[in-house]
KEKOLLUM-781563 format. One line per field, with one value per residue (C-alpha): chain; x, z negated, y negated; residue in three letters; residue number from 1. Coordinates in steps of 0.05 Angstrom, whole numbers. Layout:
unit: (A / ...)
u: (X / ...)
w: (Z / ...)
v: (Y / ...)
code: (ALA / ...)
pos: (NUM / ...)
***
This chain:
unit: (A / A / A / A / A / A / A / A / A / A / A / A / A / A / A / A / A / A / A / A / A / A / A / A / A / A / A / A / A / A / A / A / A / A / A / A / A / A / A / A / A / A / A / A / A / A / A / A / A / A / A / A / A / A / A / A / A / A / A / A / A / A / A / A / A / A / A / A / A / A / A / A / A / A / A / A / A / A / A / A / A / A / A / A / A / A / A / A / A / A / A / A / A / A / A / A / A / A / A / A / A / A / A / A / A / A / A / A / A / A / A / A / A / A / A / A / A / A / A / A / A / A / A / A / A / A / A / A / A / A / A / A / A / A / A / A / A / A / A / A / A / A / A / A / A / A / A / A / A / A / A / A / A / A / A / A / A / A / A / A / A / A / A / A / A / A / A / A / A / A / A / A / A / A / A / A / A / A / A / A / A / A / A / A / A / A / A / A / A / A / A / A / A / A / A / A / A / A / A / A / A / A / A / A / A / A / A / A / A / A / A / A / A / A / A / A / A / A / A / A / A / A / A / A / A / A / A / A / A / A / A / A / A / A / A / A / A / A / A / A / A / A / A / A / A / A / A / A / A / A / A / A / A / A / A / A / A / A / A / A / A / A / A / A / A / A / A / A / A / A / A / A / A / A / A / A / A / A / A / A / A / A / A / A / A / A / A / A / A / A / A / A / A / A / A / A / A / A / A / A / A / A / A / A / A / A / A / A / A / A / A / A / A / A / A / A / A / A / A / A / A / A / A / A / A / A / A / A / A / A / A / A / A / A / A / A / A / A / A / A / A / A / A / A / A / A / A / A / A / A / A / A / A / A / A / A / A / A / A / A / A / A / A / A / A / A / A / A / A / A / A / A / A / A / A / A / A / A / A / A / A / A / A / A / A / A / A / A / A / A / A / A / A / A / A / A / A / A / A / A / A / A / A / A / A / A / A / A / A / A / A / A / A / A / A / A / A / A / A / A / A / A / A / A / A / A / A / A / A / A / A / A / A / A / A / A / A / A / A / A / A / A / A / A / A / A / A / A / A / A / A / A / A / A / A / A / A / A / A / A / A / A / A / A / A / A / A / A / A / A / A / A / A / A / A / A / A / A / A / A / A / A / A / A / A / A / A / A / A / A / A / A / A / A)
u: (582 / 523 / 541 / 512 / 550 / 504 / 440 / 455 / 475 / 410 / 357 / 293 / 267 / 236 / 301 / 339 / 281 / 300 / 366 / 361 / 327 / 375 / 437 / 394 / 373 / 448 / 456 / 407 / 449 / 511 / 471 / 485 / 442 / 425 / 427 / 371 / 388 / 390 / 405 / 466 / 480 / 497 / 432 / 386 / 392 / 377 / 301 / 245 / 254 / 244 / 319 / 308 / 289 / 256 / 278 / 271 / 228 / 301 / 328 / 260 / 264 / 346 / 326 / 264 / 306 / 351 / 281 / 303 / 213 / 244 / 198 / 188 / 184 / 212 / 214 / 149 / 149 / 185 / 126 / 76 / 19 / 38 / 55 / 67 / 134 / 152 / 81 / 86 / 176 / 157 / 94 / 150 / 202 / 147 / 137 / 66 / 81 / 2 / -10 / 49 / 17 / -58 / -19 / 11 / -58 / -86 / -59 / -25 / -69 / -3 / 40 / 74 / 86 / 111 / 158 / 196 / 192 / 193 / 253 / 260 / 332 / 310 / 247 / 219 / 291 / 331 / 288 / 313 / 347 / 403 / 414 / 396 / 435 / 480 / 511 / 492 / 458 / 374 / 331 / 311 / 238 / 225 / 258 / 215 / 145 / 158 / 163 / 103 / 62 / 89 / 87 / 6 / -5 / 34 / -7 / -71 / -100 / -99 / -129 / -195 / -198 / -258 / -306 / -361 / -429 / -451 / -477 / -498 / -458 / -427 / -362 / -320 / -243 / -210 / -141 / -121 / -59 / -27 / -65 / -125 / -114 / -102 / -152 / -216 / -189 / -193 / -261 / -294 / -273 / -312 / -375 / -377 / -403 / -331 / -329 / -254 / -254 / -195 / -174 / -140 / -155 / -121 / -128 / -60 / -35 / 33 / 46 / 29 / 56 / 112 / 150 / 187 / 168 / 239 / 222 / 150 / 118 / 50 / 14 / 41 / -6 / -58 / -68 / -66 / -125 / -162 / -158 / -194 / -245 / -263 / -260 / -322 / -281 / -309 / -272 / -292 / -238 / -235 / -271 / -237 / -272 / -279 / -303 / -332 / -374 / -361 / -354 / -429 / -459 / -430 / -458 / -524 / -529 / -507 / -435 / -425 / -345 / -284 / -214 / -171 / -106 / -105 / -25 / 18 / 27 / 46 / 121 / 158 / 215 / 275 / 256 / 322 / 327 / 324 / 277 / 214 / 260 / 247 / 266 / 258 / 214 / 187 / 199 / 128 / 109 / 165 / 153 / 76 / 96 / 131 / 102 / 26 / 20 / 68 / 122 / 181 / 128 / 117 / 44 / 35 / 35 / 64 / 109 / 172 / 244 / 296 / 361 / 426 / 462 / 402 / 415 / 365 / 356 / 351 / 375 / 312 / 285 / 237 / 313 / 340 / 270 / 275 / 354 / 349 / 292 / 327 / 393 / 337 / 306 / 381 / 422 / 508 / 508 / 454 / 477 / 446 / 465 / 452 / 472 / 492 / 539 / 525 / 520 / 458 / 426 / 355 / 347 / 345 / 420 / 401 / 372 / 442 / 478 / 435 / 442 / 515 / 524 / 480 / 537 / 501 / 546 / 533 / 549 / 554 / 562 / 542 / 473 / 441 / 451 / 427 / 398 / 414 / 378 / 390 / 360 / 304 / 294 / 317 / 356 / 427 / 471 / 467 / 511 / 530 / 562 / 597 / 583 / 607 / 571 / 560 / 530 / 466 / 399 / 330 / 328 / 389 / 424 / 491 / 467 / 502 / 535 / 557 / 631 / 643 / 677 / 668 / 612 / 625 / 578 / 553 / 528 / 452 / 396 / 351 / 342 / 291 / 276 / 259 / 263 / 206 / 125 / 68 / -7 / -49 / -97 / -155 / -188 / -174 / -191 / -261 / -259 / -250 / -260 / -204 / -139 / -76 / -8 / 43 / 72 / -9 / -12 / -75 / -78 / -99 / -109 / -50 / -76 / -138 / -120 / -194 / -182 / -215 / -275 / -310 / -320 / -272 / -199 / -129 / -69 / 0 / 38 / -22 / -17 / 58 / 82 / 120 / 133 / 146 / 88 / 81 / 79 / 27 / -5 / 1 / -40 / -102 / -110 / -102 / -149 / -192 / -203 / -214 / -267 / -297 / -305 / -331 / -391 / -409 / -415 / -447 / -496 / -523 / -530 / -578)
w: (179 / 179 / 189 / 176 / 115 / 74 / 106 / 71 / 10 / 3 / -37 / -27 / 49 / 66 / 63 / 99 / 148 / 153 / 162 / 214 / 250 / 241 / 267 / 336 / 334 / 309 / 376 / 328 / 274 / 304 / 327 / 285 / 242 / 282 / 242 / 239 / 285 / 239 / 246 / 229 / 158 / 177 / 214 / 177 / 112 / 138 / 169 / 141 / 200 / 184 / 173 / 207 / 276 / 287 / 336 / 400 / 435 / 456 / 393 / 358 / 409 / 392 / 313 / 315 / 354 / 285 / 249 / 246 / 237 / 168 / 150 / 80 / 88 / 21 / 49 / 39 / -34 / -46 / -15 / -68 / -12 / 15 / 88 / 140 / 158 / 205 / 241 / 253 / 282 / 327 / 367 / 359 / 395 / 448 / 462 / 429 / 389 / 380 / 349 / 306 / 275 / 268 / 236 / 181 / 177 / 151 / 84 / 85 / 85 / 101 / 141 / 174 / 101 / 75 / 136 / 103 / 40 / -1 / -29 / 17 / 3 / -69 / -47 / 19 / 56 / -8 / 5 / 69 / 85 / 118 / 43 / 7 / 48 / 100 / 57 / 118 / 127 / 124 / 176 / 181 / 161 / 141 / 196 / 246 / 196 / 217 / 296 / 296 / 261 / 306 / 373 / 349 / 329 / 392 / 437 / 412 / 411 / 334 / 311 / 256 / 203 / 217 / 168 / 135 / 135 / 79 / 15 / -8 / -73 / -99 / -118 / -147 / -132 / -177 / -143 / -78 / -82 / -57 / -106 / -93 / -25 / -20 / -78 / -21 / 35 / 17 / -21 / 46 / 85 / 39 / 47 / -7 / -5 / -28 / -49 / -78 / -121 / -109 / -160 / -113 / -40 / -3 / 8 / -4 / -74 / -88 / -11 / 1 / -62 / -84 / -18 / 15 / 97 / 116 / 80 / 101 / 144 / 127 / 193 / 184 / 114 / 148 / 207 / 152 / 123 / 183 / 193 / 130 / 143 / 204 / 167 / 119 / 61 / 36 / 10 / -39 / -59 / -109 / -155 / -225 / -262 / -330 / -309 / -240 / -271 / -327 / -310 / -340 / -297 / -245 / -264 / -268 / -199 / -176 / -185 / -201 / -223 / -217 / -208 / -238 / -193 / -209 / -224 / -283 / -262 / -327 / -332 / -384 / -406 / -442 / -502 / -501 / -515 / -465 / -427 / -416 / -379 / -307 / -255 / -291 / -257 / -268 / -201 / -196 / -193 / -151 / -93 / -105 / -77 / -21 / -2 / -6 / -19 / 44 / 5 / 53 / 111 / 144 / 141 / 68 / 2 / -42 / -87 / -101 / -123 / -74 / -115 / -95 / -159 / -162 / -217 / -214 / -279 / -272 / -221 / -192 / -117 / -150 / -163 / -102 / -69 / -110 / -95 / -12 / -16 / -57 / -2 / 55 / 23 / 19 / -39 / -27 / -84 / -101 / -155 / -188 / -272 / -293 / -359 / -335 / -279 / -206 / -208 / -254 / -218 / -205 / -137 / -68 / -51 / 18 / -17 / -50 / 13 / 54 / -6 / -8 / 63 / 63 / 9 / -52 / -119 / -168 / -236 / -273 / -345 / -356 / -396 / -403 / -481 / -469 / -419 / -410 / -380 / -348 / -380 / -335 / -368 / -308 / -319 / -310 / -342 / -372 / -419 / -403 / -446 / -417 / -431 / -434 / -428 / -496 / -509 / -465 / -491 / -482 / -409 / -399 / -382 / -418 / -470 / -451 / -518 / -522 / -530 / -577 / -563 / -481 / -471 / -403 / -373 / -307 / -264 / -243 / -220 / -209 / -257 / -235 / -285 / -271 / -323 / -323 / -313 / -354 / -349 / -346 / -415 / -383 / -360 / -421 / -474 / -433 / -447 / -519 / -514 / -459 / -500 / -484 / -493 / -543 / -473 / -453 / -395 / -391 / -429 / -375 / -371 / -331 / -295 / -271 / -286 / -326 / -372 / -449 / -409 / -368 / -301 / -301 / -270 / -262 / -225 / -206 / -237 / -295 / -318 / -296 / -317 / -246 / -196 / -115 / -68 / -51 / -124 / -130 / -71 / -99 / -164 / -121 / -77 / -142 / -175 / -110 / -113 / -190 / -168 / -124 / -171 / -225 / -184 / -153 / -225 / -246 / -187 / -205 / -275 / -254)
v: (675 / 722 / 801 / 868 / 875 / 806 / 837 / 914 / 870 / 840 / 874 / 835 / 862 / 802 / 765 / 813 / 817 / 737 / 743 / 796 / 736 / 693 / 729 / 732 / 663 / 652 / 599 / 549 / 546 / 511 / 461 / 391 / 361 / 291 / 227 / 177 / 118 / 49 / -28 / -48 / -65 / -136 / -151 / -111 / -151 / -213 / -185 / -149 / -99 / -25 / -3 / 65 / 64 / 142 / 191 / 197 / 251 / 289 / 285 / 308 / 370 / 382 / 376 / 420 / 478 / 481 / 511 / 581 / 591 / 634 / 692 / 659 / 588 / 569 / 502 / 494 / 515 / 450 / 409 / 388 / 379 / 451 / 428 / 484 / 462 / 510 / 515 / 434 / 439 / 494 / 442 / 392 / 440 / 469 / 398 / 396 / 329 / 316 / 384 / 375 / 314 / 354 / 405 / 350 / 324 / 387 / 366 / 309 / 248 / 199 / 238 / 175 / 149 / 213 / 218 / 148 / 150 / 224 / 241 / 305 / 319 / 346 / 375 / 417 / 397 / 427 / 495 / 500 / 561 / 516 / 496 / 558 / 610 / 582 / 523 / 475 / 407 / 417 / 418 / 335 / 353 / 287 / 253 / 307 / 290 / 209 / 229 / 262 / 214 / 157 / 197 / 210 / 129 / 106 / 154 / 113 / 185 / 189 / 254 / 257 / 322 / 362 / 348 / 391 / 378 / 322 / 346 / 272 / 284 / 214 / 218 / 160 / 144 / 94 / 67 / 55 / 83 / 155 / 204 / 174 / 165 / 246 / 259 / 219 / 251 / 321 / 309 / 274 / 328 / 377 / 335 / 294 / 223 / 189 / 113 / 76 / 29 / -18 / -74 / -113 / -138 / -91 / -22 / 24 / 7 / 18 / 27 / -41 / -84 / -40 / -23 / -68 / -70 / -54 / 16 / 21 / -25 / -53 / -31 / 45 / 39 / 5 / 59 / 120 / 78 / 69 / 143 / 153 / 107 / 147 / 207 / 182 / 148 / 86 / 35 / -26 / -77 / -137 / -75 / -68 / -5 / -31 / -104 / -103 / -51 / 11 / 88 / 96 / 41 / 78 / 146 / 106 / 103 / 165 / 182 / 259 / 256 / 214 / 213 / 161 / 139 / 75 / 78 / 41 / -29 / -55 / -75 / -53 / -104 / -104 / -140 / -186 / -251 / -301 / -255 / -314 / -353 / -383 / -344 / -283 / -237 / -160 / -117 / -105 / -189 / -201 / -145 / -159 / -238 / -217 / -138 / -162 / -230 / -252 / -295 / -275 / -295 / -363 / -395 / -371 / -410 / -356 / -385 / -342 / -363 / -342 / -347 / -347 / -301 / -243 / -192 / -140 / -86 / -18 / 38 / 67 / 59 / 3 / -30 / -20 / -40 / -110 / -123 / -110 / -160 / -208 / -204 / -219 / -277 / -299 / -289 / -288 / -244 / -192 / -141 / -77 / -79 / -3 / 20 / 91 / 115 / 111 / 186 / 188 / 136 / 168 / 119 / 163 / 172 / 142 / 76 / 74 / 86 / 35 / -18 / -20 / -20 / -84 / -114 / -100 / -98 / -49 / -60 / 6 / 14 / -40 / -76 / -140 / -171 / -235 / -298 / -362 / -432 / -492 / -557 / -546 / -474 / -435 / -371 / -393 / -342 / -271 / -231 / -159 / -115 / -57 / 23 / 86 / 154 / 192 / 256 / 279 / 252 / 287 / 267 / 317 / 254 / 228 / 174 / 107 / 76 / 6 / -17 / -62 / -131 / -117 / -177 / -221 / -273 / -270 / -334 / -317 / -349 / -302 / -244 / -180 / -130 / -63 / -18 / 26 / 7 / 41 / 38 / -20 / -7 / -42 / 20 / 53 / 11 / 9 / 80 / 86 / 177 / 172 / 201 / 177 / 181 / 140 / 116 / 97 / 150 / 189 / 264 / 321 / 382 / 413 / 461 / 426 / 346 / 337 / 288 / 289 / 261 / 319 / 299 / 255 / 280 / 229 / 241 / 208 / 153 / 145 / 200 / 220 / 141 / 143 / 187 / 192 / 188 / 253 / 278 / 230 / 262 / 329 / 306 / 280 / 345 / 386 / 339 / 337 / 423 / 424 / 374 / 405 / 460 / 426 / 392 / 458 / 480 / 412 / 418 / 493 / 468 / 423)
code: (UNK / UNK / UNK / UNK / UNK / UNK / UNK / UNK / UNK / UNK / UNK / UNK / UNK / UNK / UNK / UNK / UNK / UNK / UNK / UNK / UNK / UNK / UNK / UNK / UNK / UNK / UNK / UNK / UNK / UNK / UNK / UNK / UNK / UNK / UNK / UNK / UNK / UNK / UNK / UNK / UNK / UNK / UNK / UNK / UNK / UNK / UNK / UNK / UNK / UNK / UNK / UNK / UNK / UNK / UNK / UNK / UNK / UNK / UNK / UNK / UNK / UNK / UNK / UNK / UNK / UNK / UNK / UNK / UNK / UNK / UNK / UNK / UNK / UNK / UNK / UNK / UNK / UNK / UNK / UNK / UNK / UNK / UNK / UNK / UNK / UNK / UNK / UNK / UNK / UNK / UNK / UNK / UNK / UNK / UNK / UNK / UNK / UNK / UNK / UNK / UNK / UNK / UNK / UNK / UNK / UNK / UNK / UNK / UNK / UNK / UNK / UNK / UNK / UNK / UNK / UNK / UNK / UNK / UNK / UNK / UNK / UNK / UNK / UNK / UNK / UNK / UNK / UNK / UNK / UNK / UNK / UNK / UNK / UNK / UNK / UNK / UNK / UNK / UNK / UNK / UNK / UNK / UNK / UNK / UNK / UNK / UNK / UNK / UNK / UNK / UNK / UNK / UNK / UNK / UNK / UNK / UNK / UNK / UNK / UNK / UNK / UNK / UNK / UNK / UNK / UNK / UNK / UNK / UNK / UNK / UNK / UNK / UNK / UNK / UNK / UNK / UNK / UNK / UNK / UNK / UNK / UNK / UNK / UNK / UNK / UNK / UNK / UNK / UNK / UNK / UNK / UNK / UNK / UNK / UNK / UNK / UNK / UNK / UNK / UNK / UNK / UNK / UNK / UNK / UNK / UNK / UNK / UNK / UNK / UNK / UNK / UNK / UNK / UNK / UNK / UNK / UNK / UNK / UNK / UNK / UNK / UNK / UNK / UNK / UNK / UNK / UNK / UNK / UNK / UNK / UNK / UNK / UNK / UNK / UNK / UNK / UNK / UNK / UNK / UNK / UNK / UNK / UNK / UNK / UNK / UNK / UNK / UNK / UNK / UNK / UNK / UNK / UNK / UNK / UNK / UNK / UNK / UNK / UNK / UNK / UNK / UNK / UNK / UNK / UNK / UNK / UNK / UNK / UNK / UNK / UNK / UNK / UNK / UNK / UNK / UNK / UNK / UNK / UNK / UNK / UNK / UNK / UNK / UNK / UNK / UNK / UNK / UNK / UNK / UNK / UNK / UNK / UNK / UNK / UNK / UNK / UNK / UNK / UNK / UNK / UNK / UNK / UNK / UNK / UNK / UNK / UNK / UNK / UNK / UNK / UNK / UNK / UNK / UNK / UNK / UNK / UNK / UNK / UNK / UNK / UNK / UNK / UNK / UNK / UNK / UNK / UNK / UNK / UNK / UNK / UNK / UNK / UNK / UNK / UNK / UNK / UNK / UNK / UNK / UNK / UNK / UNK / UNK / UNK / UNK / UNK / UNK / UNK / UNK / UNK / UNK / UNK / UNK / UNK / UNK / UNK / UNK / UNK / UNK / UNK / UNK / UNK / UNK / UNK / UNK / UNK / UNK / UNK / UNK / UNK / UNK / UNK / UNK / UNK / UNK / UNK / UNK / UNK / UNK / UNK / UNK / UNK / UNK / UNK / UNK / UNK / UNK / UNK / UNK / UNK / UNK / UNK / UNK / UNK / UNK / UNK / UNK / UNK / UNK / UNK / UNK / UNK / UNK / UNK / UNK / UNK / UNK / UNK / UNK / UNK / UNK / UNK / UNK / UNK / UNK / UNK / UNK / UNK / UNK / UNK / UNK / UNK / UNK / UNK / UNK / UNK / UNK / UNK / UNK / UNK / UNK / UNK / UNK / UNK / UNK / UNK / UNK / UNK / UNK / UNK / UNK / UNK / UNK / UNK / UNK / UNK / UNK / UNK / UNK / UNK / UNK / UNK / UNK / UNK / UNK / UNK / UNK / UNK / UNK / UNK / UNK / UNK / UNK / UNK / UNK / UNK / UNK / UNK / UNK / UNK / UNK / UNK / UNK / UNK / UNK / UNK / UNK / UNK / UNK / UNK / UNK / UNK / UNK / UNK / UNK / UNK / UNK / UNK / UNK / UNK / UNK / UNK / UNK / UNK)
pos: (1 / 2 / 3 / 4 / 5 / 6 / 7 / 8 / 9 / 10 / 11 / 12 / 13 / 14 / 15 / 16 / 17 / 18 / 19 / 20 / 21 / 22 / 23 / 24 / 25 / 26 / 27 / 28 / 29 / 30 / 31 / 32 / 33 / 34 / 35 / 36 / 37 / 38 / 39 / 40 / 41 / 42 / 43 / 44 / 45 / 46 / 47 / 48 / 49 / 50 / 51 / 52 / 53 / 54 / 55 / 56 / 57 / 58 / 59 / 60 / 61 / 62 / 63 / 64 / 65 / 66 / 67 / 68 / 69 / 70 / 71 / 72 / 73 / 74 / 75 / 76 / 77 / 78 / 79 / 80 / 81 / 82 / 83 / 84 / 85 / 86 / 87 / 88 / 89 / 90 / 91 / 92 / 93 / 94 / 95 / 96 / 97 / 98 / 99 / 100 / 101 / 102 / 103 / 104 / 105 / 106 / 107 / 108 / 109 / 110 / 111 / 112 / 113 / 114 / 115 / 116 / 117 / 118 / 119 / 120 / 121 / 122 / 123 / 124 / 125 / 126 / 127 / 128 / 129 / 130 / 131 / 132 / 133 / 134 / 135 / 136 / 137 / 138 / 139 / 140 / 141 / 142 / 143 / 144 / 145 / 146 / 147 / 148 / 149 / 150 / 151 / 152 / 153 / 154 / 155 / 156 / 157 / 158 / 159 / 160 / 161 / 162 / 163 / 164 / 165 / 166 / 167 / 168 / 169 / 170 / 171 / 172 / 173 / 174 / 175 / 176 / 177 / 178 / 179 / 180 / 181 / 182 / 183 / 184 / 185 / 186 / 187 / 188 / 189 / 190 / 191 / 192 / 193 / 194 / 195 / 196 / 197 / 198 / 199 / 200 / 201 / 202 / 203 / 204 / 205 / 206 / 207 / 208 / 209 / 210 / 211 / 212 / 213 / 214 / 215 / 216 / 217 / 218 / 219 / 220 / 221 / 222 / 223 / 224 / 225 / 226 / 227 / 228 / 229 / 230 / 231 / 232 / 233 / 234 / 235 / 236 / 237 / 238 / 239 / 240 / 241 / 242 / 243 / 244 / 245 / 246 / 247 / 248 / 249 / 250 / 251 / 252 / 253 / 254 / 255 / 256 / 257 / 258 / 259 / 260 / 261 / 262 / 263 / 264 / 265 / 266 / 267 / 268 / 269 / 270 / 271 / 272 / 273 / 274 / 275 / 276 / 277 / 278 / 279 / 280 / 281 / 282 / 283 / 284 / 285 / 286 / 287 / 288 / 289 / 290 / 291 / 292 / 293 / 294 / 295 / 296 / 297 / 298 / 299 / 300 / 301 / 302 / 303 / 304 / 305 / 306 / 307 / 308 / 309 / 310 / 311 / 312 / 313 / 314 / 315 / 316 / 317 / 318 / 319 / 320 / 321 / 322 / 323 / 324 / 325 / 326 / 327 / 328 / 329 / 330 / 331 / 332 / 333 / 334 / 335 / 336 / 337 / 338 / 339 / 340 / 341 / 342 / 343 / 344 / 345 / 346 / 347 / 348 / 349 / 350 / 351 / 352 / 353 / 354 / 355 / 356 / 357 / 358 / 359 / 360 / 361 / 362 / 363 / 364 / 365 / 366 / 367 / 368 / 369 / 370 / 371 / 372 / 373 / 374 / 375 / 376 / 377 / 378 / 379 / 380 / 381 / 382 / 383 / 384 / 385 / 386 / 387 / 388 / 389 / 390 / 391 / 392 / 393 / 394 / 395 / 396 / 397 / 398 / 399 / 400 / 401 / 402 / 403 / 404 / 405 / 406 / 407 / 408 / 409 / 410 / 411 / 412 / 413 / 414 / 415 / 416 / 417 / 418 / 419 / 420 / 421 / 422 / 423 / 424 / 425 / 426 / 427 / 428 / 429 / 430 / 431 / 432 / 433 / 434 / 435 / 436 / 437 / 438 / 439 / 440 / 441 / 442 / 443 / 444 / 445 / 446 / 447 / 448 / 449 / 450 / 451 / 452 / 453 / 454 / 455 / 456 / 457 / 458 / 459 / 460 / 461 / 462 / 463 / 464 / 465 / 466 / 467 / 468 / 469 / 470 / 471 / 472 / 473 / 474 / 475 / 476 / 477 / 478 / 479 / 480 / 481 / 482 / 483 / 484 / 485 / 486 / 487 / 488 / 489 / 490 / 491 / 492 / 493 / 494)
***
């Protein structure tokens, strides 16, 4: 309970200044934390369906009164694209739901795709006061971040960023993904002339091959990107930077400065034996077939092998993504093999929840030795040895140590690896002045993310190796206002 005696205990005055507001808005804080409406378990992993169904506009309203509108929001200290939380709750809770969603837009590029799938239990929703002071459930920013981006698309009265006048200054974008999604947005909006260059066919990146519709649906990416093209981005597809054409061909014509978000879609592997076998798959092929390529879909000739034993390596949401796909194309048993505890598993705990729920098996402590085939050369079998936790390595994490003599088979059929990705080297072999890493992400400058090539700035999972979304987002804006900087500079140079 809050009394006088915490506020005269407190030495920093804006706090107690907060908590004075509190104890008179002490009515919001009994009210309970609504839970996102969902299919049932039972249904839900036999469909592609998104899982969570959104809030309605009464329970938006009932969720935004718990926003006690703090006097330092340190809830949005743990937003990496600075969001004014409270500014956007209180037009959801005066009923403003199109405001709510400008307010997002001022910058967030992907509100409705941040809303589903940022971990915001560890990051603005664990700076909640709720969670900081009063030991209680967060405010369901996340949850409230989805409404408002839906309420705005459903309304067909989607809202454009104002714009600045056009300076004519070509800037390039390389990767369709989230930081270079953010990185264009922000850029266009200062009036520059703002072109990505996407490898593939579609627009969206790892939004579109790498998460599974039932997390994010297709057309939720596809509106964010139609909002862009109105703002002024353009957008050129089937364009590989390196091939199509190089970075100085591209100054050649014009371009002032780049930013490189082009992601790490190379799959790292295990290095076992028995790991070339059919039916063996990286997460990023298999979800590629299905997410953007329409395997799981009638009418389409993309060949994918829906087993009926799946085994999927690895305990990240890229794991979890690949196992709840694997149970919807049809498999009676669909496992998770992860060689730490289920405790350590870095996945979103609500990925977790939601996968066991849908009858997932997790196999903790436990590690792939060893594959075996068929007599057609199918994955048939694989050898697990079990684990145990050792002393922390330099990940903080316990180290997991094998025990000897604790080897069992399992009956598979389908085997999906994923156990880390790292960065394509196409675009930097191309680029033999481009330093990298040992792991082959790209060396920046932290503070403004230039890389050893002026002019030329990277961001999210290439140069992070992977990350969320929205940290990914967080690398393009910063990226975007160091280059912004560096043109001005460029520009009175010349």
């Amino acid at each position: 309970m809050i009394t006088p005696d915490i506020i005269s205990s407190e030495r920093n005055q804006p706090w107690r200044e907060e908590i004075r507001k509190t104890i008179k808005q002490a009515d919001r804080t009994k009210i309970e934390r609504l839970h996102m409406p969902e299919q049932s378990a039972n249904i839900r992993n036999r469909n592609i369906l998104e899982v969570n169904i959104g809030l309605t506009s009464e329970m938006a309203l009932s969720e935004a009164k718990r926003c006690l509108d703090c006097v330092n929001p340190t809830c949005i200290n743990g937003c990496p694209v600075n969001i004014n939380i409270p500014k956007f709750i209180k037009k959801i809770e005066a009923k403003d739901f199109l405001g709510a969603a400008k307010v997002l837009k001022e910058t967030n590029t992907l509100p409705a795709v941040c809303g589903r799938v940022c971990p915001q239990e560890v990051q603005c929703e664990s700076q909640c006061f709720y969670t900081l002071k009063l030991n209680k459930p967060a405010v369901s920013i996340g949850n409230l971040e989805r409404f408002a981006a839906d309420f705005e698309r459903n309304s067909g009265s989607v809202s454009i960023p104002e714009v600045e006048k056009s300076n004519g200054i070509k800037l390039g974008i390389i990767g369709s993904g989230p930081a270079g999604l953010a990185a264009a947005a922000d850029l266009t909006k200062w009036g520059y002339d703002v072109t990505v260059f996407e490898a593939l066919h579609e627009i969206g990146g790892v939004l579109k091959y790498g998460i599974p519709e039932f997390r994010l649906p297709n057309i939720i990416v596809d509106v964010e990107i139609e909002t862009l093209r109105k703002l002024g981005v353009k957008f050129e597809t089937n364009f590989l930077v390196g091939r199509t054409a190089t970075l100085e061909q591209l100054r050649n014509i014009g371009y002032k400065a780049f930013f490189i978000g082009c992601g790490a879609g190379l799959p790292n592997f295990m290095n076992i034996p028995g790991e070339n076998f059919v039916g063996i798959f990286s997460s990023n092929e298999y979800l590629t077939r299905i997410n953007l390529m329409g395997a799981s879909r009638e009418g389409f000739d993309t060949p994918v092998l829906s087993g009926k034993n799946v085994a999927v390596i690895g305990g990240g949401n890229t794991a979890m993504d690949s196992v709840r796909t694997a149970k919807r194309l049809g498999a009676e048993r669909a496992m998770i093999i992860y060689r730490r505890s289920l405790e350590e598993m870095p996945a979103r705990k609500e990925e977790i929840k939601h996968a066991m729920e849908e009858g997932i098996e997790f196999l903790c402590l436990q590690n792939p030795t060893e594959y075996f085939a068929d007599e057609n050369g199918r994955v048939s079998k694989v050898k697990v040895q079990k684990m145990e936790l050792g002393d922390a390595d330099s990940s903080g994490r316990r180290k997991p140590v094998p025990i000897e003599g604790s080897e069992y088979i399992i009956d598979v059929d389908t085997v999906i690896v994923s156990v880390g990705v790292s960065p394509n080297p196409l675009l930097s072999k191309s680029l033999p002045e481009l330093k990298t890493t040992r792991w082959g992400t790209l060396v920046v400058d932290e503070n403004t993310l230039e890389t050893s090539i002026p002019g030329v700035f990277a961001g999210g999972d290439i140069v992070r190796g992977g990350a969320t979304v929205i940290l990914a987002m967080g690398d393009g804006r910063k990226a975007a206002s160091a280059m912004n900087e560096y043109v001005k500079q460029y520009v009175k140079e010349i």
